[in-house]
N, C-alpha and C positions, 0 to 999 in steps of 0.2 A: 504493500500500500504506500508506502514513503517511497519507493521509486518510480511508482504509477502517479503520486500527486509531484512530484518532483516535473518527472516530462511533463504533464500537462499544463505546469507553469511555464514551463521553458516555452512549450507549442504554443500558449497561448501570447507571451513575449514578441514571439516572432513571426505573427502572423504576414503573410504575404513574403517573407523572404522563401530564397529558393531551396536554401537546405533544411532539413528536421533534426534537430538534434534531439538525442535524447538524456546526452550528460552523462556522467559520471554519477557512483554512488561516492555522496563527501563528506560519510559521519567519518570522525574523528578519532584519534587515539590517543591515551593520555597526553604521549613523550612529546607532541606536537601543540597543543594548546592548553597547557597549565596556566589558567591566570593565577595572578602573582599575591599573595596577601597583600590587602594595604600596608601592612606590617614590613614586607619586605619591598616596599618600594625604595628603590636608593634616592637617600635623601641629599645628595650631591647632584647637581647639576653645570655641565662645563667640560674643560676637555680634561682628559684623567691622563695618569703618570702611568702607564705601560711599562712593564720588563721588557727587553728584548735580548735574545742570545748576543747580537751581533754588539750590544753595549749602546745603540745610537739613542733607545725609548723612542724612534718613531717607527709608526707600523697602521698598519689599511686593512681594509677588507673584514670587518670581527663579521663573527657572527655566532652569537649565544643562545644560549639554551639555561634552564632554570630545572632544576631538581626541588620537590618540593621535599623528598625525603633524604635527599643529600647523599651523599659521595667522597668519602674520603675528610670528613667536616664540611667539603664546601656544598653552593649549594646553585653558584652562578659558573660557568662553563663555558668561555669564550676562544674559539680560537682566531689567529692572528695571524698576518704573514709581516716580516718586519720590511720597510722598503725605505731605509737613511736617503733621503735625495733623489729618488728613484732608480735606487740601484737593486736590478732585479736579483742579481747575483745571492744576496743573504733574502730572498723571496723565497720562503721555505714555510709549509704551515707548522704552527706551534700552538699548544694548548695554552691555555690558563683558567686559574679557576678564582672563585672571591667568593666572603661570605655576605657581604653589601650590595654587592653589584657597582662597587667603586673602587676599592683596594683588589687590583689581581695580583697574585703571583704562581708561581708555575705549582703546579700541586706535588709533585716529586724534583726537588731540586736536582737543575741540569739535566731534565728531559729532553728540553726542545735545542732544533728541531727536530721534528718529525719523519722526517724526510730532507736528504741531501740535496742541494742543486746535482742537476742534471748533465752531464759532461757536454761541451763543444760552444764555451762561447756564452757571451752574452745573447744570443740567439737564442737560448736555450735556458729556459728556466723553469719554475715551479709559481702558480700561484692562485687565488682565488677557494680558498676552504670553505669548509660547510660543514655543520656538524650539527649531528642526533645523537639520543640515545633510545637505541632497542632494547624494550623491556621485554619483546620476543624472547633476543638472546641473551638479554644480561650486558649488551656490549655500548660502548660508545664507537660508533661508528664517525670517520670522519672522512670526505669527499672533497678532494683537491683538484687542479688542472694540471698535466704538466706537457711545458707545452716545447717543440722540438722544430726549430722554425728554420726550412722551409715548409716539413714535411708533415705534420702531425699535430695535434692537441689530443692529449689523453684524459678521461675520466679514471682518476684514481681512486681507491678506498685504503683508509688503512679501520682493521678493529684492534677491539683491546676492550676486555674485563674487568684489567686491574690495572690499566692507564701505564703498564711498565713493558708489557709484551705485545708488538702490534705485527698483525697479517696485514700484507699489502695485496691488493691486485689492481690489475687494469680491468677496466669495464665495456668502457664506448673507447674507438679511437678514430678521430676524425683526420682524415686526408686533404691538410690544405688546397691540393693540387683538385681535389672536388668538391668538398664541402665547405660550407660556412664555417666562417671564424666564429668559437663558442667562448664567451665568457660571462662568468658571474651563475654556474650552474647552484642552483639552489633543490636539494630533494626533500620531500614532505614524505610523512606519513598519513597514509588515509586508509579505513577497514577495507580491506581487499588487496590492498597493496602500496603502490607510493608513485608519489608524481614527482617528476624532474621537472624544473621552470632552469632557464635558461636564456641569454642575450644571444641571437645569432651572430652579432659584431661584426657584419660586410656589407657595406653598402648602407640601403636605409634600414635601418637593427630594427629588430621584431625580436618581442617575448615567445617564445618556443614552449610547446609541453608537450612530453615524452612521459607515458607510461612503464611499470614494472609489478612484475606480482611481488616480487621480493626485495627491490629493492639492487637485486645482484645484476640481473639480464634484464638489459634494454638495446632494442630495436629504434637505433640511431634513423630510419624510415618511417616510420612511425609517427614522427616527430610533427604536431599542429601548429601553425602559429595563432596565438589568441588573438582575440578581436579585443584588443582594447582601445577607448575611445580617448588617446591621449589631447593635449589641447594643440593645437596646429601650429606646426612644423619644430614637434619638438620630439627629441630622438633618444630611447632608454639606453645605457647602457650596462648596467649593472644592478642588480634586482635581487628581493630575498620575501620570502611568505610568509607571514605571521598569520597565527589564528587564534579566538577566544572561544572556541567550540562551537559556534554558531555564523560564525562570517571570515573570510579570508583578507588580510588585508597585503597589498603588495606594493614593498617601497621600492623607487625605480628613483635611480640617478639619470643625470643627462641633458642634453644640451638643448636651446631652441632660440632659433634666429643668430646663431655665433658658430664659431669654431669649434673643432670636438673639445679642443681639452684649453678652451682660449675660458671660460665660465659654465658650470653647470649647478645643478639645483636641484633636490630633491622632492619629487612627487607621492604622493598617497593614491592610491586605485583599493576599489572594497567589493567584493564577491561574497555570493552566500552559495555559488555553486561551481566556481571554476570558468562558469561560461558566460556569464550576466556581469559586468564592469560598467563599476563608475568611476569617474576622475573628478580630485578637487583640482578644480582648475588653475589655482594656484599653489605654490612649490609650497612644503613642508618647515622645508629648512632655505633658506636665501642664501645665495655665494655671495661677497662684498669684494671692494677692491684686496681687503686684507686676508679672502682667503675665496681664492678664487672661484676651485675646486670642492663642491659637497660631492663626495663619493660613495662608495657603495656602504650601504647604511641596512642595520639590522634593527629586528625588534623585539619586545615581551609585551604584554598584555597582562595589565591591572586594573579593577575595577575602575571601568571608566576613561581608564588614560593608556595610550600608546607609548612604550618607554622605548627609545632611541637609541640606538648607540652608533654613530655617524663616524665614516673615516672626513678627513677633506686635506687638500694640500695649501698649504699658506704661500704668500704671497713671496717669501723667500724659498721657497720649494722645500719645507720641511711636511712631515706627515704624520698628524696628529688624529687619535681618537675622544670621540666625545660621549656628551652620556645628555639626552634635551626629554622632556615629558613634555606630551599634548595630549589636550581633552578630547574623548571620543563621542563627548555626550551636547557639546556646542553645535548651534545653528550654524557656524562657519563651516566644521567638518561632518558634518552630517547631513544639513539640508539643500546644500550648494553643490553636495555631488551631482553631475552629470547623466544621467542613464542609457548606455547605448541601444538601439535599436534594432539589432541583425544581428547577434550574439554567432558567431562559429561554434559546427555542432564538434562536440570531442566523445567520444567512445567510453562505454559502461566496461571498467575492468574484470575480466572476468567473464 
């Protein structure tokens, strides 16, 4: 019955368009939308003091995860790639953990990194992490890029139990010489299996979603681009899904009306089914003269508020992460979303 009223909202949505979607089934699983106690909302806001192996404390790309019964004492779970200057070289994913959501440090002293740079060059690096945790398997799962340029980008995994022993494998490996450039892959869990969201990064960049029953095997074919109704002529590049068990929210960097990496800004887009997008039309976070760059930016959900944690590059090219709250329950971000109207259908896994 939930995925007979599901289509029939969708069908009804999109009446006169040419395709029928019927959507995805998109109840949820703990490890993906834990709202956060008011209790443990971090009560600092600004940019935060980062470890980094490489010594610099600058580093991009977080993306966290919240344990509400914790892990090793902690309870916030962030991992990081560190990038001093933009030197991809020490771009390697690294964990870190906190019990605020403000103070990290590496949860096993001289863990990180995770993974080595990759041999041949600055050509040739690591970077763009993502991390879950599988209460399936007990494991923290973590999903990296590494990318071998002219010829390849790969979807990496590493797990690990006890955060000390980790399996690596390759997953997807994409053939620059055919396929899009991929960055910013972000994977979810959802009951029946997991969705991959991803930036195609060639040409005019589109939000991607790729299917998996487990999470292991995906079919790089497969791959839909969402219909989302960004605001006009502005271009995602780097994206991450947050949920509060009832609606998807997807933060997207990137540019509009400028250069790729000359000002970018960060947007809000909200789903309650993967296929239905609205956009606040206006950015999240604002780039300034003094920091030009808002980059790819992560989230948690707390009663009411979206908790931020934004990379961005300053106006001297250093790279800094931050920590910003906003209200999810204001007429600005609620009633000013946009709603598209021809939603793209995507496939019931399963």
């Amino acid at each position: 019955m939930k995925r007979l009223l599901l289509v029939l909202a969708v069908l009804g949505l999109i009446s006169g368009c040419s395709r029928s979607p019927t959507g995805p089934d998109v109840s949820l699983t703990p490890q993906n939308y834990q709202v956060i106690e008011e209790s443990a909302v971090p009560k600092f806001q600004g940019i935060l003091e980062i470890p980094t192996y490489d010594g610099s404390g600058q580093a991009v790309h977080p993306d966290i995860i919240y344990l509400r019964e914790g892990f090793r004492g902690f309870h916030f779970f962030m991992v990081v790639t560190p990038y001093p200057y933009g030197d991809n070289q020490v771009e390697n994913p690294c964990l870190l953990a906190s019990n605020d959501g403000v103070s990290f440090v590496e949860p096993i002293f001289g863990m990180n990194p995770l993974a080595p740079t990759p041999p041949g060059g600055r050509c040739c690096h690591n970077c763009d992490p993502n991390i879950l945790f599988n209460y399936e398997t007990e494991e923290f799962w973590i999903y990296y890029l590494e990318v071998i340029n002219p010829d390849y980008y790969a979807l990496k995994l590493l797990r690990s139990c006890d955060l000390e022993n980790w399996r690596l494998s390759e997953l997807i490996r994409w053939d620059l010489s055919n396929d899009d450039c991929v960055v910013s892959p972000c994977v979810f869990k959802i009951d029946g299996g997991y969705v991959l969201i991803y930036a195609d990064g060639k040409g005019h960049c589109n939000i991607r979603y790729l299917e998996s029953p487990d999470g292991l095997h995906w079919e790089k074919r497969d791959a839909i681009e969402l219909n989302i109704p960004w605001p006009d002529g502005f271009q995602p590049w780097h994206c991450d899904l947050v949920s509060d068990g009832t609606q998807f929210y997807l933060l997207a960097n990137g540019w509009r009306d400028c250069k790729p990496f000359e000002r970018q800004n960060l947007y809000l887009a909200r789903s309650w089914n993967l296929i239905d997008w609205t956009v606040l039309p206006e950015p999240i976070i604002h780039s300034s003269e003094e920091k030009p760059l808002i980059y790819r930016s992560t989230g948690l959900i707390a009663p009411g508020k979206l908790i931020i944690y934004f990379s961005q590059r300053t106006a001297q090219g250093e790279w800094q992460i931050g920590c910003k709250n906003i209200s999810l329950n204001t007429q600005e971000t609620i009633l000013s979303l946009k709603r598209i109207k021809c939603p793209i259908a995507l496939k019931i896994i399963g």
